[in-house]
N, C-alpha and C positions, 0 to 999 in steps of 0.2 A: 815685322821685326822693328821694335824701334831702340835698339841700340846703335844704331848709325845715327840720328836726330840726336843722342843725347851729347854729343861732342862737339856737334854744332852749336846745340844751344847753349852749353858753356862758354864753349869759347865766343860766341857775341857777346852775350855778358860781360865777360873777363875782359876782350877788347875794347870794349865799350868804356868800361872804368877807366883801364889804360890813360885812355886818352883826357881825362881831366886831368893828367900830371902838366900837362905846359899849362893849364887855366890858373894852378895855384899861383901865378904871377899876377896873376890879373886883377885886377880891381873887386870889391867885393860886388857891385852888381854883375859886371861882367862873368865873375866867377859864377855866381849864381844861375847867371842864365845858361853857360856851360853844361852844368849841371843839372837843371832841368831838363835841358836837349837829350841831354845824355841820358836821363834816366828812361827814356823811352825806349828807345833800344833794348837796355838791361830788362826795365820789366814786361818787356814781349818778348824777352828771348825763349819763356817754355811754352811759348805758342808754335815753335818747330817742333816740336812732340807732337806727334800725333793725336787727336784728341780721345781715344778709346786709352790710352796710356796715362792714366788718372798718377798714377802713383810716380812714375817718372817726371809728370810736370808738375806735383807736389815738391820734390826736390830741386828739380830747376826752381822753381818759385821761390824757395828757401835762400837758395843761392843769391837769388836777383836781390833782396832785399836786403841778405844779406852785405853784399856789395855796394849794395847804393847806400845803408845807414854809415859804412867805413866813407863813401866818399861825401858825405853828412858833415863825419866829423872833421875830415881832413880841410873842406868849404870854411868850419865853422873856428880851425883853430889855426888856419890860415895865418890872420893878422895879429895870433897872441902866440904864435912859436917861433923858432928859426925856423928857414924855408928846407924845407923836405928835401934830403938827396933821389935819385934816381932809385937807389937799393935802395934806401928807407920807406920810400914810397910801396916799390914791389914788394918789399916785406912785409909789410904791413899789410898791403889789400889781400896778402896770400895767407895771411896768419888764421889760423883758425880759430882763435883762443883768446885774440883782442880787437876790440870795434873804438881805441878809445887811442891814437897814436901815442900822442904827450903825455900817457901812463905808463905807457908800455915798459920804460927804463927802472919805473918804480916795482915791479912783478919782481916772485923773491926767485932766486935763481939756486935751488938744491942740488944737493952734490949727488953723482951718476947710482949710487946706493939709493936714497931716499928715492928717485926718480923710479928705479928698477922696481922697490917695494910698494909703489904708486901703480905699475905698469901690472905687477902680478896683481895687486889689489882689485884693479879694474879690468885683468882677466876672469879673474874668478868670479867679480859681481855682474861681471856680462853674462858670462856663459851660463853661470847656474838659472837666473831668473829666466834667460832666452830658453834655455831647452825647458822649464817648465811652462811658460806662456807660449811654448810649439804644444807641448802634451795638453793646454786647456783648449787649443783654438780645435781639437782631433776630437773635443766631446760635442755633445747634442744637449745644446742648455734649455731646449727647449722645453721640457718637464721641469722646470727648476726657475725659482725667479730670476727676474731680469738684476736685482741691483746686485744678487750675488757674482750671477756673470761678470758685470762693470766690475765691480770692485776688484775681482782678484786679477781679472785680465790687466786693470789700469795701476794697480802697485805695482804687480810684475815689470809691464811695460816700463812705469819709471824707473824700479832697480837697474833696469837692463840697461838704459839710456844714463842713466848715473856711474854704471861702469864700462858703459864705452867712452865717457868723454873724459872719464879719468885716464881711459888709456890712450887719446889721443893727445890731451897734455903731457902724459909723461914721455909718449914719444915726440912730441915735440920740442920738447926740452932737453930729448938725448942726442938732438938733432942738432942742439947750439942755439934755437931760438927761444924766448921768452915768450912766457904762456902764463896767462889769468886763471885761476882754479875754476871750472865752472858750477859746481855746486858745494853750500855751505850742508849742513847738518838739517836739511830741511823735513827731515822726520819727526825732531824734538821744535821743530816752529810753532811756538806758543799761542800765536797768535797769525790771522791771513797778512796783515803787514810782516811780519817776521818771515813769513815763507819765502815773500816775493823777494823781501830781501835778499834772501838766501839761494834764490832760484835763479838759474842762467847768470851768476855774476858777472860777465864779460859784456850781457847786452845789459845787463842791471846798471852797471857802470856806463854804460854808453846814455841810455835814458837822465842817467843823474848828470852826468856832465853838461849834454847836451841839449837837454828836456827840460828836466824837472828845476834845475838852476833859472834859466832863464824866464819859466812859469811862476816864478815867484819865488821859488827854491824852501829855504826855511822861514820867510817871512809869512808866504800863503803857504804851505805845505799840503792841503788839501786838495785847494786849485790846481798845484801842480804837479797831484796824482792825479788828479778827474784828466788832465791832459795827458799825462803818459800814457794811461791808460784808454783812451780817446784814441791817441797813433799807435797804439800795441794792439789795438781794435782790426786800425783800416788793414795793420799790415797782414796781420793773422786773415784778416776776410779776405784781401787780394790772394794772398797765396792758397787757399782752400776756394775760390772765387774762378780761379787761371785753369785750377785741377780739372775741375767738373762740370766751368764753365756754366755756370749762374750763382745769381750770388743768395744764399739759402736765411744769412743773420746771425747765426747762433755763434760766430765769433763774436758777434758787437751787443750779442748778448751777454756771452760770458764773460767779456772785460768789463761793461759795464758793470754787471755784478759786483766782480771781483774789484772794481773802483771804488763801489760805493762802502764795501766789506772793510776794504784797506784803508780808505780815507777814514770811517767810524774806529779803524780798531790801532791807527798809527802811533797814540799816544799812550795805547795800553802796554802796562808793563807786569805782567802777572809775576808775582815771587811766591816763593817754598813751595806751598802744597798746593795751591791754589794755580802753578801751571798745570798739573797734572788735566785738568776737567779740560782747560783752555787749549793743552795739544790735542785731548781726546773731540775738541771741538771742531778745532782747526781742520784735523785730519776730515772727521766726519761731513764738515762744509766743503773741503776740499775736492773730496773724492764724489759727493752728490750733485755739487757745480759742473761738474767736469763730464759731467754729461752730455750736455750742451755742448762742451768742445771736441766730445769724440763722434758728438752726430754729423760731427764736417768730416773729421776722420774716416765714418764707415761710409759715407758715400766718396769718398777717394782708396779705399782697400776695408774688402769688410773685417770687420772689426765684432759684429755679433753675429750671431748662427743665426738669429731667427730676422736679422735684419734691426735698425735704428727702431724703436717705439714711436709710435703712430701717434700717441700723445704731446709729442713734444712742440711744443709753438712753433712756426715759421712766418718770417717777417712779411 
């Protein structure tokens, strides 16, 4: 049984963060070192999962990093905000929806109608794609090529994901608190820079505030993808890394990829007719990269019937 482990390993995490609210007083090495300390803790907290329990300490993993890029930003805008209240603090590290404090005020805040029409929205786009990627996982792909498998299993999986985090916005929003949209229109993404853009905007914004600014921002804009994309790396490898307990690459493969893709294609701006080839490409890169990202997946929950392809590199 490991749902008893999984509450522990929360709650270390959870208290763990906690506890750098008196550090924001501190001096900014002091701060820092706070926070280092602290991040120890957070990121062994899904090592109380029992290790056969791959997919529960996928989640704990998710969490821990989650928590620590919010206590990232909280270190990093420390000496350029006013100082955090007690509730401000716990709301924020509890939000699901923002990694970026000193935003937070700017998110638009729609009225309980538009929210509700958000909430059925992302009922319906959950539930439809989930009961069809249950009816693909019941067949035997085995007679049938592998990239057809991938592909229909990995749309789906996104539709699904794209309408449960629209329903966790809107009920957080009906909740009274403020919430980041977490995806733009990433179907019509012209281009692999326009995806990412458009992909997870609450960590997208965290990267840009906290990341890619610093890396150069719009002066080097390339450099300071190769770097975002460099820490979107270690974190994706740690948490598929905690799961399965060794560390296999094919995250640090696939950011890298998707670095090199984004940095070549940042300044492309396809018009009229000529997006049309450019989404049909995007998608096509998109869905053929992501390979790589779901061979970390199916050895944390399978993911293919006949098992990951035996052809694919490991570092």
């Amino acid at each position: 049984m490991t749902f008893p482990f999984i509450l522990p390993a929360v709650s270390a995490a959870a208290l763990s963060a906690c506890a750098f609210f008196p550090a924001l007083g501190l001096r900014c090495r002091s701060r820092l070192f706070v926070l280092v300390v602290l991040s120890v803790p957070i990121l062994l907290s899904p090592l109380i999962i029992p290790a056969d329990a791959r997919f529960i300490r996928w989640i704990t993993g998710i969490n821990a990093v989650l928590l620590l890029i919010k206590l990232v930003d909280l270190h990093l805008s420390a000496e350029q905000a006013s100082p955090v209240s007690v509730r401000a603090f716990a709301g924020f590290l509890f939000n699901p929806c923002s990694y970026v404090l000193r935003k937070l005020d700017e998110e638009p805040r729609p009225c309980m109608n538009e929210n509700l029409r958000l909430l059925a929205l992302g009922v319906v786009g959950y539930v439809v794609p989930t009961v069809l990627l249950l009816g693909l996982f019941r067949i035997d792909w085995a007679p049938y090529n592998f990239a057809l498998e991938h592909s229909f299993k990995v749309v789906l999986l996104l539709l699904s994901i794209v309408g449960l985090l629209a329903c966790v916005v809107a009920l957080w929003r009906l909740v009274g608190g403020r919430a980041r949209d977490f995806m733009g229109n990433i179907v019509t993404a012209r281009t692999p820079a326009e995806f990412w853009r458009r992909y997870n905007r609450p960590v997208h914004q965290f990267f840009y505030e906290n990341v890619f600014k610093g890396a150069g921002g719009r002066r080097a804009p390339v450099r300071a993808t190769f770097v975002v994309f460099a820490l979107s790396a270690i974190m994706h490898e740690y948490v598929y890394s905690i799961s399965i307990g060794r560390i296999e690459g094919f995250q640090l493969m696939f950011f890298a990829l998707h670095g090199l893709v984004v940095g070549a294609t940042m300044h492309i701006k396809p018009r009229a007719w000529l997006s049309y080839p450019w989404m049909a490409a995007t998608f096509a890169f998109n869905i053929a990269s992501s390979i790589l990202f779901f061979a970390s997946f199916d050895a944390v929950m399978p993911f293919y019937s006949a098992g990951c392809p035996q052809w694919l590199p490991h570092l």
